[in-house]
C-alpha positions in Angstrom: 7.2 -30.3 -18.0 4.7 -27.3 -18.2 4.5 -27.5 -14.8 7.8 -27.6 -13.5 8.4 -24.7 -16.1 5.4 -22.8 -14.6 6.7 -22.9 -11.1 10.5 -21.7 -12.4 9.2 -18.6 -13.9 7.4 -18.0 -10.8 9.5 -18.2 -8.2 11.7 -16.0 -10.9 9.0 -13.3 -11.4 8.7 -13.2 -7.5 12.5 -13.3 -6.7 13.0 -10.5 -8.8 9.9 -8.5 -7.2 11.5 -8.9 -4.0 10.4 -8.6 -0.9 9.7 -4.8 -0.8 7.0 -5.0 -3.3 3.4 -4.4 -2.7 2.4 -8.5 -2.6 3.0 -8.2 0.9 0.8 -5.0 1.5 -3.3 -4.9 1.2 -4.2 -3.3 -2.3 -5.0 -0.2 -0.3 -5.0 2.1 -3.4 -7.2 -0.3 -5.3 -9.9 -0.4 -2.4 -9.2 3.6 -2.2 -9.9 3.9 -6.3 -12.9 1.5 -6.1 -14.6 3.8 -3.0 -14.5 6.3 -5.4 -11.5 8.5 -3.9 -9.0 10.4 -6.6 -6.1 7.7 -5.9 -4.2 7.6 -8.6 -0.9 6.1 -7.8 0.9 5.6 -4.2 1.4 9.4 -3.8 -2.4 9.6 -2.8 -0.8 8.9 0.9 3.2 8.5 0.9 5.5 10.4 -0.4 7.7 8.2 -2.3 6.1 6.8 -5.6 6.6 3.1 -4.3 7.1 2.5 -0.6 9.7 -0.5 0.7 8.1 -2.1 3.4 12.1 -2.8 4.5 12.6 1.2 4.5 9.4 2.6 5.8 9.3 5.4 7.9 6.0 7.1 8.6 7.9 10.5 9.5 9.1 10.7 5.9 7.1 8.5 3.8 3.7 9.6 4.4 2.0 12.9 3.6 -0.9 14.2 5.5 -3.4 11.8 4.3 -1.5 8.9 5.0 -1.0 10.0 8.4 -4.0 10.5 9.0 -5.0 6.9 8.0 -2.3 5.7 10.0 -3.6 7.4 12.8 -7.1 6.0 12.3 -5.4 2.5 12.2 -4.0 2.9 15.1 -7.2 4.4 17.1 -9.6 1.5 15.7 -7.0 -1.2 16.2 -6.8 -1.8 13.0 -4.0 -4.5 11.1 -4.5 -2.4 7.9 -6.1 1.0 6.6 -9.7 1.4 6.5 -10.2 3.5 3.2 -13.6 4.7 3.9 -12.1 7.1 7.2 -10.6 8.5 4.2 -13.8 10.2 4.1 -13.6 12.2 7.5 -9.7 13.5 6.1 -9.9 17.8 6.0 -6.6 18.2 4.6 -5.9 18.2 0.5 
């Protein structure tokens, strides 16, 4: 019965997350905080405090920072940001 009541409350917790949430993203601002960058919340690199992955648009949802990182993802090839290019950013 645990079980079974287990498994109801999470497919409930996940239903109501929905599909925009961050599960389906890499925990990019948690590998940016733990390389020691001033991440604080989302707004280190878009500009809305929590992205939709249904209603991205880098044009509007990223600031300079995240462009450049999506830039860097795109020269390297990469399938997600790699944190420590953060490093070569000159912008603020």
């Amino acid at each position: 019965m645990k079980l079974i009541t287990g498994m109801t409350t999470g497919m409930i917790v996940f239903a109501l997350a929905g599909p925009g949430a961050s599960l389906a993203q890499p925990p990019t601002l948690a590998e940016a905080k733990k390389a020691g960058f001033p991440a604080k919340n989302c707004q280190y690199c878009h500009t809305v405090a929590l992205p939709k992955k249904e209603t991205f648009k880098p044009d509007t949802d990223l600031n300079d920072r995240g462009k450049f990182l999506l830039a860097d993802m795109k020269k390297k090839d990469l399938k997600k940001p790699d944190v420590q290019a953060l490093k070569e950013y000159t912008g603020q």
